[in-house]
N, C-alpha and C positions, 0 to 999 in steps of 0.2 A: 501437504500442500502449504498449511502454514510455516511451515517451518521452513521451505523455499525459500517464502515469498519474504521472510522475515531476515534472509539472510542475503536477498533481493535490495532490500528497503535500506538495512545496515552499509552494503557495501556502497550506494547510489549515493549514502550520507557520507559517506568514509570519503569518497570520490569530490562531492560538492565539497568540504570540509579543507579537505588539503589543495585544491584545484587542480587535481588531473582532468587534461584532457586528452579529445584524440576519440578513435574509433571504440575501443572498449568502453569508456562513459558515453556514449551516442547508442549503442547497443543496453547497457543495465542502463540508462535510462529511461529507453523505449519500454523496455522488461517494465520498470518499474510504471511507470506513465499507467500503461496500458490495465496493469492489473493489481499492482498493490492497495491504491486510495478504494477499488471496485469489492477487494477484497476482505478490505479491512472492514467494511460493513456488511458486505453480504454473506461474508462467511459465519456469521451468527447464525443465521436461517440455516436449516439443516434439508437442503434440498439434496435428493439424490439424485436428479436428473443430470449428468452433466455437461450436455449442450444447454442445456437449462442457463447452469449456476456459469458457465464461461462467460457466455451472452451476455447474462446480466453482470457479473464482477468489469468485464470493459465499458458497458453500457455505463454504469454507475461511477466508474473511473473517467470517463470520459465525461460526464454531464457534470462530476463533481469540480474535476478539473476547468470547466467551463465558468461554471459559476463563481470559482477561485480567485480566474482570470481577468474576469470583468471587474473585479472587487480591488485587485490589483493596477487593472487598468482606472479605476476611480479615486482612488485614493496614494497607493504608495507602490512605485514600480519599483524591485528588487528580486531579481529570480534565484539568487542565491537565494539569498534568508527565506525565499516561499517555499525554494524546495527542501532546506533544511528544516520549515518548522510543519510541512507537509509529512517531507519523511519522519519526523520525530513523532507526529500524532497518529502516523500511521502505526507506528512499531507499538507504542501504547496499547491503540488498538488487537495489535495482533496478538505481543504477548500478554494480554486480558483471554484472547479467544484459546490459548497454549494453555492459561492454566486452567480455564474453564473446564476445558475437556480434559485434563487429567483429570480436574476431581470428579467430574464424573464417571471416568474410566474409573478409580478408585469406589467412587461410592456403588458401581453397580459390580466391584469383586465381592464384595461385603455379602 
């Protein structure tokens, strides 16, 4: 799923970056909106339920995005540069959680 959502995040940046628009950026933005910034933190927790962990990756997508938004609306309106430095700290995040769990895929071959 990380690895999706990571190539979710990249193409939504690829997209904001060059300025394409149109129906395919309105679509991997939705993609991204909804579940990448949700996922990017809650996929540390290692919940197995997965109406569980969806709930809460939109849940958490959505409130983070909220609180982005107002801070945007307060100080500096630019939704390029929010969603380029949004998606940038996302991918961060994720590939943090990519290598995490190899080592430990690794340390529990051992």
């Amino acid at each position: 799923m990380t690895e999706a959502l990571l190539l979710v995040d990249v193409t939504s940046l690829g997209l904001v970056v060059f300025q394409v628009h149109g129906p395919f950026r309105f679509v991997v933005t939705m993609i991204f909106s909804l579940t990448v910034p949700g996922w990017s933190v809650v996929g540390f927790l290692k919940i197995r339920d997965v109406a569980w962990i969806v709930s809460l990756c939109v849940a958490t997508s959505l409130a983070l995005e909220m609180v982005l938004g107002e801070i945007l609306l307060a100080w500096w309106w630019h939704l390029q540069i929010f969603e380029m430095l949004l998606a940038g700290a996302c991918a961060a995040l994720l590939v943090w959680q990519l290598r995490r769990d190899r080592r430990a895929m690794d340390a529990s071959r051992r």
